[in-house]
N, C-alpha and C positions, 0 to 999 in steps of 0.2 A: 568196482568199475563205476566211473560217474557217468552219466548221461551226456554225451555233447546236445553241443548248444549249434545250430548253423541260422547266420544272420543273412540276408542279403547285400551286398553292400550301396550306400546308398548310391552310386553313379547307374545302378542298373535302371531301366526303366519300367513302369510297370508295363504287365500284357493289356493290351486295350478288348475288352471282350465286346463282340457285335451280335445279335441276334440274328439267325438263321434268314436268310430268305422263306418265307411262306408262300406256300403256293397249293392251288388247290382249284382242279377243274370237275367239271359236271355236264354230261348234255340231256337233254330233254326233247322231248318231241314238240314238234311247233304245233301245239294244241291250247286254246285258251286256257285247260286249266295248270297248265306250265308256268304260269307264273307265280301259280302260287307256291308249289313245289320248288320254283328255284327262291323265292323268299323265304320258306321255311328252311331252306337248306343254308341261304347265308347267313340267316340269323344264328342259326345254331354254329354254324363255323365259326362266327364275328363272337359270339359271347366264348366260345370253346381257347380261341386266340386272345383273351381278355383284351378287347377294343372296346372303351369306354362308348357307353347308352345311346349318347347320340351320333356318331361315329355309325353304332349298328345303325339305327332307324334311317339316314340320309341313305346308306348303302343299301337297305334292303329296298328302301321305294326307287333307288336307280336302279337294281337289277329288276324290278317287279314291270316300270315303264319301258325300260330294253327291251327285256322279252316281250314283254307285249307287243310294241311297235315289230320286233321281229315278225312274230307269231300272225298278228294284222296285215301287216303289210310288204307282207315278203310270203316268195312262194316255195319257202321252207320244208324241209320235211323233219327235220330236229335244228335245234341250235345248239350249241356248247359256249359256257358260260365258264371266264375264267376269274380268282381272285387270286392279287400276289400282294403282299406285305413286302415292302421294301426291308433290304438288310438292316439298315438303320432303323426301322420300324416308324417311319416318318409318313408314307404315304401308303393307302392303298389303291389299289389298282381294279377296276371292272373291267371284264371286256366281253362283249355276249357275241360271238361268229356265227352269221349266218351263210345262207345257200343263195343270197342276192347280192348282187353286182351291183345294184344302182346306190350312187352316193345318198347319203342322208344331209338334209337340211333343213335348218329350222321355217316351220311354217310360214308361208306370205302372208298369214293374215293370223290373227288373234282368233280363236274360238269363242264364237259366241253363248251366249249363256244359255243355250236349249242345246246347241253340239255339246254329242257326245262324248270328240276325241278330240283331237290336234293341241292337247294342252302338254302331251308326254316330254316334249323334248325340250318344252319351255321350262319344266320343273327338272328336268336334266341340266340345261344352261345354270338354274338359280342354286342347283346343290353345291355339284363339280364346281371344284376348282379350277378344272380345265380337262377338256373331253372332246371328241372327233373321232370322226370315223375313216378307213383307210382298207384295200383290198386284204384279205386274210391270211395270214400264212400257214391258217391249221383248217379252214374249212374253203369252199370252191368259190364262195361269194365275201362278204365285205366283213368285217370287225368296226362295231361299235365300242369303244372304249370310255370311260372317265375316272378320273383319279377325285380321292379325299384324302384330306389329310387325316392321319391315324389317329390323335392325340389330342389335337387345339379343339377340338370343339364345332362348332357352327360358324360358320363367316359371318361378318358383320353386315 
């Protein structure tokens, strides 16, 4: 008996294979040392998901300044911090849900160089590609969100 042979023919097209949606949440109690636990957490997901070095570091100082600003200034009793990997694996996604209602908006003033705080969401503006906050659909107050890009690198 010989072995057959089976060819495709060439009019087929090939299968286009896309990379799973990723997704991956967490919550924490709104306690100052919460930020660091959700940094350790995304770091290890982001290197686990192999998302190239700087990709992690941008991503982990946004989820580190979210929570915090959460944690600060909101009268939280946990937050729930979400990561999603787009299917195409082009963007990912933060979004940290808190238990406050009031919108977020970037500081009226610049922090001066003795303040302690109000530089968080300025270093959020200068990561994110683009980011905003909107009422939550998984916790009773707001979702802060920002997106990076998975892949390129650091913006210019």
């Amino acid at each position: 008996m010989t072995p057959s042979t089976h060819s495709t023919p060439a009019s087929t097209p090939a299968l286009v294979r896309t990379a799973p949606r990723r997704e991956y949440w967490f919550g924490l109690p709104a306690l100052r040392t919460s930020a660091r636990s959700a940094r350790d957490t995304v770091r290890d997901l982001l290197r686990a998901w192999k998302l190239p070095g700087d990709t992690c570091c941008d991503a982990v100082l946004l989820v580190s300044e979210l929570t915090t600003n959460a944690v600060l200034h909101t009268g939280s009793g946990h937050v729930l911090c979400g990561l999603t990997l787009t299917g195409d694996g082009r963007r990912l996604r933060i979004e940290l849900h808190d238990e406050d209602s009031t919108p977020v908006r970037l500081p009226e003033r610049l922090a001066g160089p003795g303040d302690e705080s109000g530089r968080g969401l300025l270093l959020v503006q200068q990561l994110a590609e683009s980011w905003g906050s909107a009422r939550s659909a998984r916790a009773e107050g707001k979702v802060v969100w920002a997106e990076l890009p998975a892949h390129s690198g650091r913006r210019p």
